[in-house]
C-alpha positions as a LaTeX table, in Angstrom:
\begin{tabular}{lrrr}
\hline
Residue & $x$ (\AA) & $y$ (\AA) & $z$ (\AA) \\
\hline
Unk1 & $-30.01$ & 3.60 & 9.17 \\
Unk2 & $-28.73$ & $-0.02$ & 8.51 \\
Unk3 & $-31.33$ & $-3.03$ & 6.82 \\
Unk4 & $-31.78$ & $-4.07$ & 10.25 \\
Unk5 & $-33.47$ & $-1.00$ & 11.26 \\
Unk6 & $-35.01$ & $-0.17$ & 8.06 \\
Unk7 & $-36.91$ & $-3.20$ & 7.95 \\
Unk8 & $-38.79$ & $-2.43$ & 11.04 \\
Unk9 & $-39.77$ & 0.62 & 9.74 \\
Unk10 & $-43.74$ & 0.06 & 8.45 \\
Unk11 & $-45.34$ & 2.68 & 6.32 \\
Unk12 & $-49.17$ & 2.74 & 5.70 \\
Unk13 & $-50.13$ & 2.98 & 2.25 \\
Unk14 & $-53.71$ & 4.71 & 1.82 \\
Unk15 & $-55.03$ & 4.51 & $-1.54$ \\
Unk16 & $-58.43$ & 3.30 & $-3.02$ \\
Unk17 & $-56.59$ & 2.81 & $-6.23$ \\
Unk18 & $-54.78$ & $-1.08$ & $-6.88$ \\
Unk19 & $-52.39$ & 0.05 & $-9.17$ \\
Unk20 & $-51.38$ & 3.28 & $-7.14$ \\
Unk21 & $-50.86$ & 0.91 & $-3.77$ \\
Unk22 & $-49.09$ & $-1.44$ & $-5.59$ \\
Unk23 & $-46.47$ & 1.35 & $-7.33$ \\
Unk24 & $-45.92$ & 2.83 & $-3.72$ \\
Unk25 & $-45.43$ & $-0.72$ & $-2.22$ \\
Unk26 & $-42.45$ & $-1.64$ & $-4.54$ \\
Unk27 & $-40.93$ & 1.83 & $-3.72$ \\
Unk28 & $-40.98$ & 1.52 & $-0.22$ \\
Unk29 & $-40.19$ & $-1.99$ & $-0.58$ \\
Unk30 & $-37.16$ & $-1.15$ & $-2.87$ \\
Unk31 & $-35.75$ & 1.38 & 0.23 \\
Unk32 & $-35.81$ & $-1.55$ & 2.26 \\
Unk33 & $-38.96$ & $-0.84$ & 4.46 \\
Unk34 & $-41.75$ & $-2.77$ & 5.84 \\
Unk35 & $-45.17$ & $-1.23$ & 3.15 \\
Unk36 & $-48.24$ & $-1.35$ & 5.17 \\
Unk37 & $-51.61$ & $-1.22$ & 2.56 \\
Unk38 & $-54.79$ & 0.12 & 2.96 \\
Unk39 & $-57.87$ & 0.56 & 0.68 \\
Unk40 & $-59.40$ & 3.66 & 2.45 \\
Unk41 & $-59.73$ & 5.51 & 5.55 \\
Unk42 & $-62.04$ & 3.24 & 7.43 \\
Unk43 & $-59.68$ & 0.49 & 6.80 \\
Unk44 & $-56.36$ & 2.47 & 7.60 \\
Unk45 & $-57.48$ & 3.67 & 10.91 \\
Unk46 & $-58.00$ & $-0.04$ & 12.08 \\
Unk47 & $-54.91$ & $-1.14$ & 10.75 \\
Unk48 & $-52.98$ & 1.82 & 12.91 \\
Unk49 & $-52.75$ & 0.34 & 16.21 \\
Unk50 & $-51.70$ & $-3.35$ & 14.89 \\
Unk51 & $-48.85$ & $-1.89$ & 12.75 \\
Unk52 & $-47.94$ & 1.38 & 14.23 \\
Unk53 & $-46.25$ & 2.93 & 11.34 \\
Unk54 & $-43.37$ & 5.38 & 11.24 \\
Unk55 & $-44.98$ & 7.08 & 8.12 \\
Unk56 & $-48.45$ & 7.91 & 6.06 \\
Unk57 & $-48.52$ & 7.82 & 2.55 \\
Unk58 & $-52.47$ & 9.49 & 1.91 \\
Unk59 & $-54.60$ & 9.37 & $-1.06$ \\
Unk60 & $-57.16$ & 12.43 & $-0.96$ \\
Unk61 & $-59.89$ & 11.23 & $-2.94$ \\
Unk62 & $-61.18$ & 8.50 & $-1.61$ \\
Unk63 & $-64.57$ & 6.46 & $-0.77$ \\
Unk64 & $-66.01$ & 6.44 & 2.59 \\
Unk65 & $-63.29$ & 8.58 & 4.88 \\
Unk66 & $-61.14$ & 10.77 & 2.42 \\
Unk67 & $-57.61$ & 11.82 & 2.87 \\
Unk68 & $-58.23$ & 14.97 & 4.72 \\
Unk69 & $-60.97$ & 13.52 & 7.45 \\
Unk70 & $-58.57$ & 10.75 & 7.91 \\
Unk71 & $-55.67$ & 13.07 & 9.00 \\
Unk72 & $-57.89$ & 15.36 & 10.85 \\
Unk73 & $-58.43$ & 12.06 & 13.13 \\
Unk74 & $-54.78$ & 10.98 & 13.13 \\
Unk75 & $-53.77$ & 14.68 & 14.42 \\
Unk76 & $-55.97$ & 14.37 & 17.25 \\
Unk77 & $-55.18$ & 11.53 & 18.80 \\
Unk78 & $-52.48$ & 11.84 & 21.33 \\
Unk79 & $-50.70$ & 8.84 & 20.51 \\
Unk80 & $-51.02$ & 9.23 & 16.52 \\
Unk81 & $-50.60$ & 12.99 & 15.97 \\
Unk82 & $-47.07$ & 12.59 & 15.48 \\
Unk83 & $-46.97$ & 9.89 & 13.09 \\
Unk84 & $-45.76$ & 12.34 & 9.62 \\
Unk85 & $-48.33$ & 11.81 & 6.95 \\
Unk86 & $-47.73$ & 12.68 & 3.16 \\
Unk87 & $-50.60$ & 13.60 & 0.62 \\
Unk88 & $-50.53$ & 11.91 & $-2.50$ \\
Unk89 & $-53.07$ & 13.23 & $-4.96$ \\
Unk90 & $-53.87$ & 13.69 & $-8.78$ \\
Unk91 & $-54.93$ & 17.27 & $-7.74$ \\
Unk92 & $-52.16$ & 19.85 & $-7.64$ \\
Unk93 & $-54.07$ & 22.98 & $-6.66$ \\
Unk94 & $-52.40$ & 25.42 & $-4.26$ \\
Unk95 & $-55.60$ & 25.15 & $-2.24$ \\
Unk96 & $-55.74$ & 21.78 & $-2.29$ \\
Unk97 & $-51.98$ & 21.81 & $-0.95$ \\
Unk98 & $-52.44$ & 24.13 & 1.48 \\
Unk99 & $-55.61$ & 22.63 & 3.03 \\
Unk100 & $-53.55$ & 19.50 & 3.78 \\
Unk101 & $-50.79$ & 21.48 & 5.42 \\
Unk102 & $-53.44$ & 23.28 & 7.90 \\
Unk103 & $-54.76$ & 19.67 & 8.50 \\
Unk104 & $-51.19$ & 18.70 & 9.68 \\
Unk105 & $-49.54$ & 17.21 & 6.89 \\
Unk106 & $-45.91$ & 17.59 & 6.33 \\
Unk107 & $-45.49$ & 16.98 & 2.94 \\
Unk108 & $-47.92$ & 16.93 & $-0.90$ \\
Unk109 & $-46.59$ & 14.76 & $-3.59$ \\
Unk110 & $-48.45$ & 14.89 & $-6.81$ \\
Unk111 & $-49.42$ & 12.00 & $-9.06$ \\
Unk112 & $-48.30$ & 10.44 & $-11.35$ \\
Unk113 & $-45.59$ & 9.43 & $-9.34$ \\
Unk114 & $-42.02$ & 9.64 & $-9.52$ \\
Unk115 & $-39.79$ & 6.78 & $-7.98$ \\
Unk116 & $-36.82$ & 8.82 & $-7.08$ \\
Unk117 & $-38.88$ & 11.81 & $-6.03$ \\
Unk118 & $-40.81$ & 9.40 & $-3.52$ \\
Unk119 & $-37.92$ & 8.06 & $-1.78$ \\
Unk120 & $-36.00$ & 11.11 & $-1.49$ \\
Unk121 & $-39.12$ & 12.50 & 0.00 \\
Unk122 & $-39.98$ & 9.56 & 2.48 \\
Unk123 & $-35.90$ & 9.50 & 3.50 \\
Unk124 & $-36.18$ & 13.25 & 4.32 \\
Unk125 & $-39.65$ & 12.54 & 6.30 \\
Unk126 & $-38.30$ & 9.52 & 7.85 \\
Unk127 & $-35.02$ & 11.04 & 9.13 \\
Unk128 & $-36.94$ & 14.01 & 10.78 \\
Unk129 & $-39.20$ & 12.21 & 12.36 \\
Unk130 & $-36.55$ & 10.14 & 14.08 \\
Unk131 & $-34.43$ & 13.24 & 15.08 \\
Unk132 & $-37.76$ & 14.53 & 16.65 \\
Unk133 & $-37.82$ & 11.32 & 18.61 \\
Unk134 & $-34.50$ & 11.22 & 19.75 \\
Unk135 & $-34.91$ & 14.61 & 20.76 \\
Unk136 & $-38.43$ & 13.99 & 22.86 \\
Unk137 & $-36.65$ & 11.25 & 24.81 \\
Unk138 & $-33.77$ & 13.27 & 25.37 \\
Unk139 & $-35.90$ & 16.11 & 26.87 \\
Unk140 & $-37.96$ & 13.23 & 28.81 \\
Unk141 & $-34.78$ & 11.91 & 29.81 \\
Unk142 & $-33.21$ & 15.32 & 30.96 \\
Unk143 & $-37.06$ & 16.51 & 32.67 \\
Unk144 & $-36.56$ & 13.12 & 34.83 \\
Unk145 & $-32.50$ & 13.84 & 36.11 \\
Unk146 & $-33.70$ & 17.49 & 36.70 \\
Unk147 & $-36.89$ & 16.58 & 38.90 \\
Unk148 & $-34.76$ & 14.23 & 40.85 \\
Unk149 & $-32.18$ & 16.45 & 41.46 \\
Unk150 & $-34.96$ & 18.99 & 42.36 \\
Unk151 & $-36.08$ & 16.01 & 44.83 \\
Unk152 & $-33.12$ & 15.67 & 46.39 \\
Unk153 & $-33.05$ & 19.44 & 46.75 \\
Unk154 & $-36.32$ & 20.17 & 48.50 \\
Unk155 & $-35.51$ & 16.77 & 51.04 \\
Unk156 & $-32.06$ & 18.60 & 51.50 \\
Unk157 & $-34.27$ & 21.46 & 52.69 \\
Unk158 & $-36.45$ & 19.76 & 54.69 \\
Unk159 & $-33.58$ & 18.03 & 56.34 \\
Unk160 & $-32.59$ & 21.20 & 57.44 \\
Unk161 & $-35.74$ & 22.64 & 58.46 \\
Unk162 & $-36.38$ & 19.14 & 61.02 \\
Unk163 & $-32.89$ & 20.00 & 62.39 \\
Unk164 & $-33.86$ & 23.76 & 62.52 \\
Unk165 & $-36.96$ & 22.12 & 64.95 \\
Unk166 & $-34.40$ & 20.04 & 66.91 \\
Unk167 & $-32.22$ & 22.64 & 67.46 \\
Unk168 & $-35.25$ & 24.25 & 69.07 \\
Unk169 & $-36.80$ & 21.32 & 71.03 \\
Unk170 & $-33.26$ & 20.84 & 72.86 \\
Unk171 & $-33.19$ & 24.91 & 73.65 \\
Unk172 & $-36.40$ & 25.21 & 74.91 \\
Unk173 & $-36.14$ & 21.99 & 77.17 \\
Unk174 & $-38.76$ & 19.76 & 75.64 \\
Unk175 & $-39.26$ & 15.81 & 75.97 \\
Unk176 & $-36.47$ & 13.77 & 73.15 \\
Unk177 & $-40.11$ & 12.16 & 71.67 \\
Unk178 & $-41.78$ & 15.10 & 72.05 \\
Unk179 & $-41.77$ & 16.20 & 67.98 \\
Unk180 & $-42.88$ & 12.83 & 66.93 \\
Unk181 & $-45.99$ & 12.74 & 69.47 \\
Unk182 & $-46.40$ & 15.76 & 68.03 \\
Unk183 & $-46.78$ & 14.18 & 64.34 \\
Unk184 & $-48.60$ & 11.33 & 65.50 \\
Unk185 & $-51.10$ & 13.35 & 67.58 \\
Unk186 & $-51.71$ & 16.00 & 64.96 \\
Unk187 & $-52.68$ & 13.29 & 62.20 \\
Unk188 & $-54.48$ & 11.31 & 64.63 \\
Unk189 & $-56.95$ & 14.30 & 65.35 \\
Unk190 & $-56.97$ & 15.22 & 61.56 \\
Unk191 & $-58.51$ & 11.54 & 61.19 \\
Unk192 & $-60.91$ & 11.88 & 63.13 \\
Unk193 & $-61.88$ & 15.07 & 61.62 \\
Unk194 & $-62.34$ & 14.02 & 58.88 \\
Unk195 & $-65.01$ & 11.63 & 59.13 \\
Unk196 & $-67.30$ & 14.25 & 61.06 \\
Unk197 & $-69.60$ & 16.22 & 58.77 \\
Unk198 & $-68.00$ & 19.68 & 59.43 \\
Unk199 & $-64.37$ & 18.81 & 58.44 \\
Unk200 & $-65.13$ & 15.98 & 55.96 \\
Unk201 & $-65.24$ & 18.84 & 52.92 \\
Unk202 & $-62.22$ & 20.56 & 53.98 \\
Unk203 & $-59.63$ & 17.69 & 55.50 \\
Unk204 & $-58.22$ & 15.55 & 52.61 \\
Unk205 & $-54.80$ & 13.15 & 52.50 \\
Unk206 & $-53.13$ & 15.18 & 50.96 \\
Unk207 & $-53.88$ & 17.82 & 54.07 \\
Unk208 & $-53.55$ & 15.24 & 56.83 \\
Unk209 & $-50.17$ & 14.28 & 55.32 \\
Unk210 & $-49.65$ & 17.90 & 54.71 \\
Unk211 & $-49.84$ & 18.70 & 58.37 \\
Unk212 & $-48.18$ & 15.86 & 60.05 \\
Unk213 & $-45.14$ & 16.94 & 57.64 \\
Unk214 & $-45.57$ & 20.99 & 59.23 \\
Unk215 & $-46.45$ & 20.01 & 62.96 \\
Unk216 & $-42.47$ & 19.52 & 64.23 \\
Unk217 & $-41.82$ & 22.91 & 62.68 \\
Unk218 & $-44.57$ & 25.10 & 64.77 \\
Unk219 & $-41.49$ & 26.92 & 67.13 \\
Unk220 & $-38.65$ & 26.45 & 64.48 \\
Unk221 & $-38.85$ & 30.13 & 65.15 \\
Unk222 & $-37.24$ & 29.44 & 68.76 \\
Unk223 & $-33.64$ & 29.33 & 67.00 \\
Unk224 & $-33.38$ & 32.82 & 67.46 \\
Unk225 & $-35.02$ & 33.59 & 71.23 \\
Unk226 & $-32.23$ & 33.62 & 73.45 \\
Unk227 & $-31.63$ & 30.26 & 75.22 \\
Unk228 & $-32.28$ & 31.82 & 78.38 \\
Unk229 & $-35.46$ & 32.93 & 78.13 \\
Unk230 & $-36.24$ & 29.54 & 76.71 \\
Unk231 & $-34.72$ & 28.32 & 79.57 \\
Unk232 & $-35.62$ & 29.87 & 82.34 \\
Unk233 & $-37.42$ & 28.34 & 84.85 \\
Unk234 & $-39.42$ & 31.15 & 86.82 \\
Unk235 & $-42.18$ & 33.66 & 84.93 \\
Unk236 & $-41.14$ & 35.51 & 81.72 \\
Unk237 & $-40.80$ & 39.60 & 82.53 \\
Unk238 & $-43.28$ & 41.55 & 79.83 \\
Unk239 & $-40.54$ & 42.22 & 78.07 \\
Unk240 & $-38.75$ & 38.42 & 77.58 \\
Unk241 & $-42.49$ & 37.62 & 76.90 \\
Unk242 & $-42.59$ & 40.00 & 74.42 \\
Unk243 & $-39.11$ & 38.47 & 72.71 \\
Unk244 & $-40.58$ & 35.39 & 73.01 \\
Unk245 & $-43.44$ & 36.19 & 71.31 \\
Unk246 & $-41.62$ & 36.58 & 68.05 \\
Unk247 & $-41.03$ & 33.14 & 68.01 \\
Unk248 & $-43.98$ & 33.16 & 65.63 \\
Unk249 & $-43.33$ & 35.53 & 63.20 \\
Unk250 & $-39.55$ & 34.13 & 62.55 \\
Unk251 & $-40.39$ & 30.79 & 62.03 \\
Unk252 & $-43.19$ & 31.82 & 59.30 \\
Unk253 & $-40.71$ & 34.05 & 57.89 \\
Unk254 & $-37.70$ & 30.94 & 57.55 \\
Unk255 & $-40.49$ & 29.24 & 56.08 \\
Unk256 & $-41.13$ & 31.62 & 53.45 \\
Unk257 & $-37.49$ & 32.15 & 52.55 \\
Unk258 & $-37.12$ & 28.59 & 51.99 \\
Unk259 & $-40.37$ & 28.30 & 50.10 \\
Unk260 & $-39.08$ & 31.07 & 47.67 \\
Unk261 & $-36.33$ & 28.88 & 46.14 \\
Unk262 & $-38.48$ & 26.11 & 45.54 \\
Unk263 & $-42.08$ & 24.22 & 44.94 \\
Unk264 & $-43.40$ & 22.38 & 48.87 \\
Unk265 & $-47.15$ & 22.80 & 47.18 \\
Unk266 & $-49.56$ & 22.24 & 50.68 \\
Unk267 & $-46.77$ & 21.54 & 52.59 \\
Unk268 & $-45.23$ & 24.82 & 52.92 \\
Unk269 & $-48.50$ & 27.06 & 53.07 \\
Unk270 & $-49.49$ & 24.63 & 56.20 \\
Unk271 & $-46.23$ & 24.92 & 57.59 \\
Unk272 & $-46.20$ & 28.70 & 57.41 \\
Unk273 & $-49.84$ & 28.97 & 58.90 \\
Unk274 & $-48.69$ & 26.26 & 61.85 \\
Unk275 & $-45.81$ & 28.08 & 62.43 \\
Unk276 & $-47.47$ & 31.85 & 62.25 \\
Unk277 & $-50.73$ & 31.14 & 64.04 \\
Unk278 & $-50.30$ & 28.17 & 66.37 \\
Unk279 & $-50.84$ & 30.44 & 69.92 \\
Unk280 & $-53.73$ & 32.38 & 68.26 \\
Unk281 & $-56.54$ & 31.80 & 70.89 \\
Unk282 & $-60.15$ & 30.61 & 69.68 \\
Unk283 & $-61.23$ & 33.41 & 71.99 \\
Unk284 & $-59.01$ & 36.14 & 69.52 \\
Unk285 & $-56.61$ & 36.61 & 73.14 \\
Unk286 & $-53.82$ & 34.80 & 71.55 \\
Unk287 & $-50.45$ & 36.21 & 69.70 \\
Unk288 & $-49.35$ & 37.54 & 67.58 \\
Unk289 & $-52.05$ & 38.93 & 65.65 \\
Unk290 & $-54.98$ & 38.51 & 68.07 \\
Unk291 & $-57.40$ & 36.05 & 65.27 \\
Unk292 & $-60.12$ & 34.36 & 66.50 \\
Unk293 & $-62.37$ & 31.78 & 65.40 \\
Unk294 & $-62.57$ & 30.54 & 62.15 \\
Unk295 & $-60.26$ & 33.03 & 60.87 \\
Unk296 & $-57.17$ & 31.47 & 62.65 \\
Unk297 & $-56.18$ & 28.67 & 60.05 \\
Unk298 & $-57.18$ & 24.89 & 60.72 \\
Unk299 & $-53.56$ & 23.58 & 60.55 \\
Unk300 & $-52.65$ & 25.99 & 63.72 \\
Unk301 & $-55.90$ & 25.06 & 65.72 \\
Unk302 & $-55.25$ & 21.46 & 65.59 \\
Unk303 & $-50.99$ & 21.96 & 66.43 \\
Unk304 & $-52.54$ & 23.96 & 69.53 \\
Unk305 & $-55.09$ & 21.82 & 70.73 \\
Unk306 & $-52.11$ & 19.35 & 69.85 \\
Unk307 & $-49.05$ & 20.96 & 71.13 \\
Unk308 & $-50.94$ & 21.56 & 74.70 \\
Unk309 & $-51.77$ & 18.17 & 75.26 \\
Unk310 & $-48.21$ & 16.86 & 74.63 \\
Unk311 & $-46.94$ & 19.82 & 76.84 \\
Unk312 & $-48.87$ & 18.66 & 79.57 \\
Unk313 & $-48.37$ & 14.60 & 79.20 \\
Unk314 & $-44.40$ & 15.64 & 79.39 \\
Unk315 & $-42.21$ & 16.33 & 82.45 \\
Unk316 & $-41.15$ & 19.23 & 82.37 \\
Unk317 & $-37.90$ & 20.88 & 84.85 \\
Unk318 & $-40.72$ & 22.55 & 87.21 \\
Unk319 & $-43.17$ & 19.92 & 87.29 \\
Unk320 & $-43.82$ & 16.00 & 86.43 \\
Unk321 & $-46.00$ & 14.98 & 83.33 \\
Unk322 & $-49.70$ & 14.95 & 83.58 \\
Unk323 & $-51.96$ & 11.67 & 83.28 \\
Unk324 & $-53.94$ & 12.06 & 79.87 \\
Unk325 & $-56.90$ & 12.12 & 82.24 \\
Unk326 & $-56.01$ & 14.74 & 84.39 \\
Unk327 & $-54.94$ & 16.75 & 80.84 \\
Unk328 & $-58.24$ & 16.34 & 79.65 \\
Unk329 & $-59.54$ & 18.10 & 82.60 \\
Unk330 & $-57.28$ & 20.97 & 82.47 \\
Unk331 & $-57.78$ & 21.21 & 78.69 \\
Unk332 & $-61.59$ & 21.36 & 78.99 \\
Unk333 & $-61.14$ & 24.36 & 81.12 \\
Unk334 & $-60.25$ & 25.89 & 78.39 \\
Unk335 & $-62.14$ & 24.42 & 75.53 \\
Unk336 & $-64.23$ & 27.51 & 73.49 \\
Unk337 & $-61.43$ & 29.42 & 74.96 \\
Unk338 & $-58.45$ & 28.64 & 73.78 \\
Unk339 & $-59.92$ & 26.38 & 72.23 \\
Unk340 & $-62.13$ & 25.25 & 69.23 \\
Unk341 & $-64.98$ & 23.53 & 71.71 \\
Unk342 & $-66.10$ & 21.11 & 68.72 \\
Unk343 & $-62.45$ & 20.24 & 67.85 \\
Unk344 & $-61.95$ & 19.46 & 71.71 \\
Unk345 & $-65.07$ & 17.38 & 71.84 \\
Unk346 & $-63.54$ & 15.19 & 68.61 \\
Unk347 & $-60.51$ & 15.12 & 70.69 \\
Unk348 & $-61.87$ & 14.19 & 73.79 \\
Unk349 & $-63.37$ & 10.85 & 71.77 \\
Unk350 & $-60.04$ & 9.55 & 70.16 \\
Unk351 & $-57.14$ & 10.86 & 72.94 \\
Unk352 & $-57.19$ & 7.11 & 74.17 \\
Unk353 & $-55.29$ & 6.81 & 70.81 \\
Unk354 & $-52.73$ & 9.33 & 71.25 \\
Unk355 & $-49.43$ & 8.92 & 72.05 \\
\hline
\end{tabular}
């Protein structure tokens, strides 16, 4: 450590004693730091935040706030418990010592003092201190490239996922816009819900943003349903319906792979749920595992209530898109149905703002 740097090194000085702060101040002095003095505790702890010192040199006995209370205040405050303190007392009992190590002091020097014993003592204090520093930003440092690089990781999977969902828009013939109406429309009618009473306790941000994130990937599952069933034009047979069906269960399961090699939080357990449960029926005649009610997740009943609104506003190869009020019609056919009746009613009230 050059002058330059030991100069802006302060040390507090805690003594009631004149002489004693005086002795300690031309040692420190003499190594070339910056002695910081205080009379007692009281005093010491407002001087701490103006001089922030490196080091502690504590009298025990002491008027008003002794040597031990004093440290048991330093060592738990967040932003002082690492500052090293030294005892320095006429007492050199073992229990004494030992009571100021379970405190959290790192060091006991006994009066009277001893110049050379001092510094040596303060250098060795001093240095570790500083290594633990350097080493605390060097883990902050290394905690901040690895979570980035864990960032770019999860968007690199997400990037794949949305092209996963791509992949099976264009196979299964729907509208170029049709994932981001999708979005839009889901966080829309999460909104809403949330300022009625019923959803208000259970539909955060965090969820809304949650869901618009896992909407696109309800039928990333359709990668692996043969184009032509996705593509054909006349009725499914029971058994492409059947193969079609699984749609569901493969895209929660490529959602859970991905989520095992890393940390979505909400984001993948809604995605999983959208993906798993959006053509459960409020009725309990959906697929694949026949739910009904409440027991089919929120996430999924919005993406269907959702999901069958864009279908029907979109042209499709057998037919041409639907007005929204013509939709609404068809939609309220099915409404306690299909449907949740109180989530359709919401809907109902806001689809002038859908896309």
């Amino acid at each position: 450590m050059d002058n330059g740097d030991k100069e802006k090194v302060r040390i507090l000085i805690v003594d009631d004693v004149e002489t004693n702060r005086f002795i300690l101040r031309n040692i420190i002095a003499d190594m070339g730091y910056q002695p910081v003095l205080a009379e007692n505790g009281v005093q010491a702890l407002k001087l701490i935040s103006k001089c922030c010192p490196q080091l502690i040199l504590l009298d025990i006995s002491m008027p008003e706030m002794d040597g031990y209370e004093f440290c048991k205040i330093m060592k738990s405050n967040a932003e002082t418990r690492d500052v090293p303190i030294i005892f320095i007392s006429a007492f050199d009992d073992v229990r004494d010592i030992e009571k100021g190590f379970s405190l959290g002091g790192e060091d006991y020097i006994t009066k009277p003092f001893i110049p050379e014993e001092i510094k040596a003592r303060v250098g060795i204090r001093l240095r570790l201190h500083d290594a633990n520093q350097k080493l605390l930003e060097s883990n902050r440092k290394l905690q901040t490239v690895v979570n980035q690089q864990l960032k770019q990781i999860e968007q690199e999977k997400k990037a794949v996922l949305y092209a996963l969902a791509n992949v099976a828009r264009e196979n299964s013939c729907y509208d170029e816009e049709h994932l981001g109406r999708l979005q839009y429309n889901c966080r829309i009618l999460a909104q809403a819900m949330q300022l009625s009473e019923s959803y208000e306790h259970i539909i955060s941000d965090a969820y809304i943003e949650a869901l618009e994130l896992s909407a696109p990937l309800c039928d990333v599952g359709n990668v692996a349903i043969p184009i032509e069933i996705l593509k054909k034009k006349s009725h499914l047979t029971e058994h492409e319906m059947d193969i079609m069906k699984t749609h569901t269960m493969i895209g929660a399961k490529i959602l859970q792979d991905i989520s095992a090699t890393g940390d979505y939080n909400d984001f993948i357990k809604v995605a999983v749920d959208v993906a798993h449960y959006h053509h459960e029926n409020w009725d309990g005649t959906g697929y694949p595992c026949g739910k009904k009610g409440n027991d089919i997740p929120l996430a999924a009943q919005i993406v269907t209530l959702v999901s069958n609104y864009c279908a029907l506003t979109e042209n499709r190869t057998y037919r041409e898109a639907f007005s929204r009020e013509k939709t609404l019609e068809i939609m309220q056919e099915d409404a306690g149905g299909k449907f949740n009746m109180e989530m359709f009613t919401i809907f109902k009230k806001i689809s002038r703002q859908l896309h």
